[in-house]
N, C-alpha and C positions, 0 to 999 in steps of 0.2 A: 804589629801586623793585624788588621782585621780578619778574624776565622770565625766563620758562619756554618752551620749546616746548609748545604746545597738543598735547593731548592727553584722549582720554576714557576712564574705564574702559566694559565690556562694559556691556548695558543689558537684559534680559529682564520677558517679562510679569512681571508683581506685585512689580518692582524692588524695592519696598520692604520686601516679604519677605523677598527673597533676602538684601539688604543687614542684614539683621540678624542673619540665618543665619551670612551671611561674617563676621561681628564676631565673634557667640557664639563662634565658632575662632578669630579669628585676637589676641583682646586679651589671651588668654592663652598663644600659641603662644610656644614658650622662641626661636623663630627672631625673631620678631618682636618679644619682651622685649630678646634682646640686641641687636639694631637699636637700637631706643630708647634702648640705655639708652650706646649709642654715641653718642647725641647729648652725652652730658654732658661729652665732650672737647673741643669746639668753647668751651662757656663754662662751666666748672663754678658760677660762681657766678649763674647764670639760674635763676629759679625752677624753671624747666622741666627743669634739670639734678638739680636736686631733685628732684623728682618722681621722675624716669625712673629715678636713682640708686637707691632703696630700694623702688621697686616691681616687683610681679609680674604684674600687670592694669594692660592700657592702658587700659580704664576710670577706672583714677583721674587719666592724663589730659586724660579729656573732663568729668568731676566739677569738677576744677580750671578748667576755662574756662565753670562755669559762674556766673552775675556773683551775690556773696554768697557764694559758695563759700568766697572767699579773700581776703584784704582786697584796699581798693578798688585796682582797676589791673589786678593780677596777674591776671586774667582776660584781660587784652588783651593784656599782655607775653606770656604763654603762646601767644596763638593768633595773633602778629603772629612771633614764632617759629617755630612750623610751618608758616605759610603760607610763609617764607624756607626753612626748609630742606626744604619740596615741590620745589623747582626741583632736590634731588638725591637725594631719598628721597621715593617717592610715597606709604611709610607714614605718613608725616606731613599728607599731605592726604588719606589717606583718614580718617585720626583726627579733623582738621576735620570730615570731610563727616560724620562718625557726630555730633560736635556738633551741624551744622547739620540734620542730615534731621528731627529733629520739626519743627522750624518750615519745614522745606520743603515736608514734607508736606500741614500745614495750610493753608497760603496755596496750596501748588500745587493742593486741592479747591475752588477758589473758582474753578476752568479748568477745570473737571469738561469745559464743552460748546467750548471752546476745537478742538478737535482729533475729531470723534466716531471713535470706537474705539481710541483710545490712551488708555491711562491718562497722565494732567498730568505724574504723578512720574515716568515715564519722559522727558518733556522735561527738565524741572528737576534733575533729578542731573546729567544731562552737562553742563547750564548752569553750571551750582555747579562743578561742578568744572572748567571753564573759569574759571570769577570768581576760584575761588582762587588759580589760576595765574598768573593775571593781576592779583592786588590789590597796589596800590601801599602798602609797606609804609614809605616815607618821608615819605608825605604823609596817610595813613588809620589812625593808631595808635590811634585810642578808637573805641568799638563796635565792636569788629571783625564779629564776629559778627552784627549790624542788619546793618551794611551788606554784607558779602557775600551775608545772605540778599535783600537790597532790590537789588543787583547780580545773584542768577540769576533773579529770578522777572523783572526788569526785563527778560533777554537771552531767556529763554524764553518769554514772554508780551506783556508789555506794550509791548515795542518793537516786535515782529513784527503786533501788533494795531494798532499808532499807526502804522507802515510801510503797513499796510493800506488804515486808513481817510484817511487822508493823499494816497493816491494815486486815492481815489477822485472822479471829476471826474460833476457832473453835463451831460450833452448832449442836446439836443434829439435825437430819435428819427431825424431824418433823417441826421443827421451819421453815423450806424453805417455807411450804402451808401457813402459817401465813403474812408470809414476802411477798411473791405474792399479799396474795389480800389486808395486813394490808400498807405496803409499800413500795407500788409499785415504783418506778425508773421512773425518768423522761422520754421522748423518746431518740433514738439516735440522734434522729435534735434537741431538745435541748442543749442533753451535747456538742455535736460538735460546735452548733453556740455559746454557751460560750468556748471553746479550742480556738476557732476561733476569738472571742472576745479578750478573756486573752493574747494570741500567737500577736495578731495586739499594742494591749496597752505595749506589751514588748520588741518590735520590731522588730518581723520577718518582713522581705521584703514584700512589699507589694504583689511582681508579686507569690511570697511562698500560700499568705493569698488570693488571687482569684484564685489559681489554686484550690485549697484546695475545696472552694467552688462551683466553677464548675464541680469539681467531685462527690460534695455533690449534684447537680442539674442534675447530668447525669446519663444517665443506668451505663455505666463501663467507663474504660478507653479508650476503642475502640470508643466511641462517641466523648470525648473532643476529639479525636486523630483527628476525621475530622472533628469535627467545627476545631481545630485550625492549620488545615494543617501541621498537624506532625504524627506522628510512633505512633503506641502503646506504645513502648516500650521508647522512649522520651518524652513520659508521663507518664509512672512506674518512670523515670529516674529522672523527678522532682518531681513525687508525693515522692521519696523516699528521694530526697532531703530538700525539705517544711517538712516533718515529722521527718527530723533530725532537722533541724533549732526551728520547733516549741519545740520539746522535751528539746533542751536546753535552749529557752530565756523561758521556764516556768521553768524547774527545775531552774535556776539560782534566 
């Protein structure tokens, strides 16, 4: 089984822009060609050594993981490979995620109203690449690709929605005066500063887990904005990021 420390990449509005932008440069960068092509010492005779060995574009291998690409298998053997060697080259799980992001994207539009004002696909990337981190690679060797994507939309969405209505309990109206003064809920600076606890022990970033805090210390957003010499709205921009990142290394 692959076991990785949890970690997320950065998250910004219109993710799924950016993540493309960050490809277009890095699937040709010669830095990130010979990375790759360093994989091939590990097993030269893995498809995937192949690959890496005679190309110049890491496009050909997310081409290669896809199923019909390359006779039957070789599609899973390639990405049950990089998902192993993510636990010590994160290029290899971002090469996954550039795999998985069309069909993440898709299914993550059906959460359009999941969240109002976050785009879905900024859940869903840090989900994914938690699943990747996390996928068991001695027990999960066919579909690779189904199932991580059926693994982040589950961590980003569907568990958090099932967590939800699950805990929902219906009460007669008068029981709420009882619950008030019989049991009362802890403050909001409690439940946060354990979020805040749980979210650092699972590994949100740390700069995620002092923004968070700083806003728990501040009037609004307009305050951190000028202690830390930035926008308002460059502070919504990561507050909305840290609360994506946090939402997935706890659901996960």
């Amino acid at each position: 089984m692959t076991t990785c420390p949890t970690s997320t990449p950065s998250a910004t509005p219109r993710f799924a822009h950016r993540l493309d932008a960050e490809w277009h440069r890095l699937r040709t960068a010669r830095r990130a060609v010979a990375r790759a092509r360093s994989w091939a010492d590990h097993d030269p005779d893995h498809p995937l050594s192949t690959i890496v060995a005679s190309s110049a574009d890491l496009g050909d291998i997310v081409a290669a993981t896809q199923r019909g690409a390359m006779p039957p298998g070789i599609d899973d053997m390639i990405l049950v490979r990089l998902v192993e060697l993510t636990c010590s080259d994160e290029l290899a799980g971002r090469i996954v995620l550039q795999r998985l992001l069309p069909g993440l994207i898709s299914r993550s539009l059906q959460y359009r109203a999941f969240r109002d004002g976050v785009d879905p696909v900024e859940l869903a990337v840090p989900a994914a690449w938690l699943a990747i981190r996390s996928y068991d690679t001695d027990r999960r060797r066919h579909h690779v690709a189904a199932s991580l994507l059926s693994d982040a939309v589950f961590q980003a969405f569907r568990k958090p929605i099932r967590r939800r209505s699950s805990t929902e309990v219906v009460r007669p109206v008068h029981v709420f005066a009882s619950l008030a003064s019989d049991d009362a809920p802890s403050s909001a600076f409690e439940e946060l500063a354990a979020v805040v606890r749980d979210a650092r022990r699972a590994g949100v970033p740390t700069r995620d887990i002092e923004l968070l805090r700083h806003l728990a210390r501040s009037e609004s957003p307009a305050t951190v904005a000028r202690e830390r010499n930035v926008t308002p709205r460059t502070v919504r921009n990561h507050r909305d990021r840290a609360v994506a990142h946090v939402r997935a290394a706890l659901a996960a």
